[in-house]
C-alpha positions in Angstrom: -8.7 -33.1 5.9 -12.2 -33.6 4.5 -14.7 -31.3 3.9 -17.3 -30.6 7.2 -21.1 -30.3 6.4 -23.7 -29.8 9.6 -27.2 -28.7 9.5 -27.8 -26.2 11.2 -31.9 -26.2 11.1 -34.2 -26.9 8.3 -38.5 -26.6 8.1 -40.4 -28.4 6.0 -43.1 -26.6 3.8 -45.8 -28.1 1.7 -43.2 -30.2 -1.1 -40.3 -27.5 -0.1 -37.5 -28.1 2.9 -35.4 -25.3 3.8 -32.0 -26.3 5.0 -29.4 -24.1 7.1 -25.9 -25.5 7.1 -22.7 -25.1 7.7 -20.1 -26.1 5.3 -16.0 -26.2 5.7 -14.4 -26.8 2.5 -11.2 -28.5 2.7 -9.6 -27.4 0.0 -10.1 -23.7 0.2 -9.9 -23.7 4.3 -13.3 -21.4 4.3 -16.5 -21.8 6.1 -20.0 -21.2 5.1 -23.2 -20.5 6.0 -25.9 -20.6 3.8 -29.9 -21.9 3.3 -30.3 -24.1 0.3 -33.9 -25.6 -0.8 -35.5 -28.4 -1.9 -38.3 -28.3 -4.0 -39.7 -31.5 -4.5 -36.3 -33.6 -5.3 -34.5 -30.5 -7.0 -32.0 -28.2 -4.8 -31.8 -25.1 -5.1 -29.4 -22.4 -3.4 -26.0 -20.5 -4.5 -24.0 -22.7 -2.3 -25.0 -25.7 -5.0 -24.8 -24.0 -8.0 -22.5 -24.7 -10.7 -21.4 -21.5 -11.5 -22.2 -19.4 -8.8 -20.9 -21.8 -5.5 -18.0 -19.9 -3.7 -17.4 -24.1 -2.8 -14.9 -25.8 -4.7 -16.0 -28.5 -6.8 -15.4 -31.2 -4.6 -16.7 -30.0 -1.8 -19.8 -28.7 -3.7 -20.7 -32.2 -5.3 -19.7 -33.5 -1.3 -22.7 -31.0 0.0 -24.9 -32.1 -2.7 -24.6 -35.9 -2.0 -24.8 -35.4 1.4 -28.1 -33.5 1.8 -29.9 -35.7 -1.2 -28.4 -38.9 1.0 -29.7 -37.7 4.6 -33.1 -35.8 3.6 -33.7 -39.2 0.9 -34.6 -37.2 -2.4 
């Protein structure tokens, strides 16, 4: 199984994007819902941190690709 990502709905602020998605981690079998941020090309948000993501790694580094990858920063 691979890990699901969708966005839910995201704005677009001066240099910041709020995103709200929807993440299910394969590994653990949980889902999420959570808002991360981009300020300029840096992302922000618990669901992305190192230390504080309830995501396991791989699907944390998954979520992170993906949004840089579909939002281009």
């Amino acid at each position: 199984m691979e890990h699901r990502i969708s966005i839910i709905d995201y704005v677009e602020r001066g240099s910041s994007l709020y995103i709200q998605l929807e993440v299910q981690d394969a590994e653990t079998e949980k889902q999420f819902r959570e808002e991360v941020r981009f300020l300029d090309d840096l992302l922000y948000g618990e669901l992305v941190h190192p230390e504080k993501s309830p995501l396991s790694e791989s699907c944390r580094t998954a979520v992170i690709a993906y949004l840089k990858n579909h939002f281009n920063r």
